[in-house]
C-alpha positions in Angstrom: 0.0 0.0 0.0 2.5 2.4 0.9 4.8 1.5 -2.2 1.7 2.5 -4.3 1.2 5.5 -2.8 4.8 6.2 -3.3 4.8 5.2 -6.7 1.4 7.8 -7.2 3.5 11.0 -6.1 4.9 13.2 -8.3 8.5 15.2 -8.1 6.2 18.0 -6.7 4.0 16.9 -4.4 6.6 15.2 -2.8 8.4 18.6 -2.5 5.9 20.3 -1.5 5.8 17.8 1.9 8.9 18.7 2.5 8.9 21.1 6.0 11.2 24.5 5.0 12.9 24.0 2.0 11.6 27.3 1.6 11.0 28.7 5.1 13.3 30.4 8.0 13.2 27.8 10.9 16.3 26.5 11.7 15.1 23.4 12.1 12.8 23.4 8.7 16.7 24.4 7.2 18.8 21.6 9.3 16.5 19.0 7.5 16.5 20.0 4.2 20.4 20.4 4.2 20.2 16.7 5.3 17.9 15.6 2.4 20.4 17.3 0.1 23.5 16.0 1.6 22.0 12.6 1.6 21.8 12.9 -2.5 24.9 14.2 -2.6 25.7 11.0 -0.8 23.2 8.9 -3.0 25.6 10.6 -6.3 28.7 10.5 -5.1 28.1 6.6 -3.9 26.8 6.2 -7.9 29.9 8.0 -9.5 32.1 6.0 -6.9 30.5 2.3 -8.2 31.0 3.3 -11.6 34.4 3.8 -10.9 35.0 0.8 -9.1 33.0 -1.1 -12.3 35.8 0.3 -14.8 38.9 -0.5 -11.8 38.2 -4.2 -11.9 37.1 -4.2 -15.2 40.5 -2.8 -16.1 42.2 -5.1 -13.8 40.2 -8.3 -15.3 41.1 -6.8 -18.9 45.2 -7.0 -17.9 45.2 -9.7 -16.2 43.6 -11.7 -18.9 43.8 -9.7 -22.1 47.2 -7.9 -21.8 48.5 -10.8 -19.1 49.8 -7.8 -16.8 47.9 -7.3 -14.0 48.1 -3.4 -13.3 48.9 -3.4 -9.4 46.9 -0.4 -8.4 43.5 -1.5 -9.7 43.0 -3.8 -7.0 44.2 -1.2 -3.6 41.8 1.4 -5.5 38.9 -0.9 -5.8 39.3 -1.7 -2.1 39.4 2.5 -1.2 35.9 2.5 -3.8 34.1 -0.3 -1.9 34.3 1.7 1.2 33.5 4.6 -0.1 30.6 3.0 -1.6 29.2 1.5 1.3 30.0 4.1 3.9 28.0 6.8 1.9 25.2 4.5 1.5 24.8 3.0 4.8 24.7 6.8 6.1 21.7 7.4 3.5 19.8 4.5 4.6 20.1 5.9 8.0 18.1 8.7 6.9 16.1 7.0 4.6 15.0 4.7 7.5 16.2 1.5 5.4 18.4 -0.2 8.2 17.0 -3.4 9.6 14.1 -3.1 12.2 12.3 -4.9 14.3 8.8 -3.4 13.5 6.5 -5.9 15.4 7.7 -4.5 19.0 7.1 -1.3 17.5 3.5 -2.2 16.6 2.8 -3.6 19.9 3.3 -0.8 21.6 0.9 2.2 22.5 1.8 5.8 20.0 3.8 7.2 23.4 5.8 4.1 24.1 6.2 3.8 20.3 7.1 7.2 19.9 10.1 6.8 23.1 11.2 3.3 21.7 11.8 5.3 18.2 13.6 8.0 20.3 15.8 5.5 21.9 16.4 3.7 18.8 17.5 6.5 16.9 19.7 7.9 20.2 21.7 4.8 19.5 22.1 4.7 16.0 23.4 8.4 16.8 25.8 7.8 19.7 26.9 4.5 17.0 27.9 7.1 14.4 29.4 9.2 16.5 31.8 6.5 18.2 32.5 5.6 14.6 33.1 8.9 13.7 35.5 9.2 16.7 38.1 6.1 16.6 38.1 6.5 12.8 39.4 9.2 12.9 42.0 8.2 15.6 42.6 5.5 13.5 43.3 7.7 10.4 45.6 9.9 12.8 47.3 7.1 13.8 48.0 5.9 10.5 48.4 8.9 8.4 52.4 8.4 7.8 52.2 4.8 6.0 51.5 4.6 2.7 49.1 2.6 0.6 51.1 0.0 -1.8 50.9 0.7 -5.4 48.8 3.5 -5.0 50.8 6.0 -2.8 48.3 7.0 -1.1 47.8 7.5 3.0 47.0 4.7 4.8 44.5 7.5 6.4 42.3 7.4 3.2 41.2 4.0 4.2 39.3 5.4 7.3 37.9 8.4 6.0 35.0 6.9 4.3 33.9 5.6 7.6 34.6 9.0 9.4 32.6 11.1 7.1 30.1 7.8 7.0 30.0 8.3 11.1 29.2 11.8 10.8 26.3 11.7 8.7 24.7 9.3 10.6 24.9 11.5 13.5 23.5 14.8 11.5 20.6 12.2 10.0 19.7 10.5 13.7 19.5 13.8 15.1 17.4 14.6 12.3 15.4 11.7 12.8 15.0 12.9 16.9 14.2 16.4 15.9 11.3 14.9 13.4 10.0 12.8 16.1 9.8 15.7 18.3 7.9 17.3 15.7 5.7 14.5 15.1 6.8 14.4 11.6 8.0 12.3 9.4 11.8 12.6 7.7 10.8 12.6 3.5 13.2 10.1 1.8 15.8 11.7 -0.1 15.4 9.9 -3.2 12.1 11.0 -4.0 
């Protein structure tokens, strides 16, 4: 039901639902920076598989068309799947499309519902925040070595999953102050 009703928006109704793309509050402009950094995210994450499609294509093509493997195909492909998935698993924080665990949720009365989501989303935050935090040590911590054949900081590995870290924290909070509201957060691919 809901996938049809999804399916029957258009571009502008669905913009027109959004709270203060247009409007002064503070809040109204904290969440529609979020809905735009999370399709930044979305085409960014896009670009980035594409470019991970042509490394290993390229490194399939030399190793068994031009029988030399080209060494840095493989080191960037690693550095483009975490890219990949650190900028999408922050989107589907926003965009709600973590796993749940909905029947608790249904059991409960609208307050206790409303505090369980609360909670939930106070986790996920204080999650991407810790991740946030020791990548970044970790990236500190690391910054002098070098990747092999791509030369390259070691540090670059961890930044995915720093910047990853701190969107989930800017979406959970976004998620809190929508609860608060007693709104819902408009998925950022629509």
């Amino acid at each position: 039901m809901t996938a049809q009703l999804i399916e029957s928006k258009t571009v502008n109704d669905v913009q027109a639902e959004r709270p203060g793309c247009g409007s002064a509050s503070p809040l109204d402009l904290f969440t529609c920076t979020c809905a735009r950094l999370a399709r930044v995210c979305m085409m960014l994450s896009v670009i980035g598989l594409v470019c991970l499609i042509a490394a290993v294509a390229f490194q399939v093509f030399g190793r068994h068309v031009l029988n030399s493997t080209p060494t840095w195909a493989e080191s960037l492909s690693l550095l483009l799947v975490l890219f990949v998935t650190m900028m999408g698993a922050a989107v589907g924080v926003r965009d709600a499309g973590h796993i749940g665990f909905e029947s608790l949720a249904d059991l409960l009365s609208p307050p206790a519902k409303r505090r369980l989501c609360l909670v939930v989303h106070a986790l996920v935050l204080l999650f991407g925040a810790m991740m946030a935090w020791y990548c970044g040590e970790l990236a500190v911590s690391v910054h002098a070595v070098k990747i092999p054949n791509l030369g390259l900081s070691e540090a670059w590995k961890y930044v995915p999953a720093l910047l990853s870290g701190v969107l989930i924290v800017l979406f959970s909070l976004e998620h809190i102050i929508a609860t608060y509201r007693n709104q819902k957060v408009v998925l950022a691919w629509l």
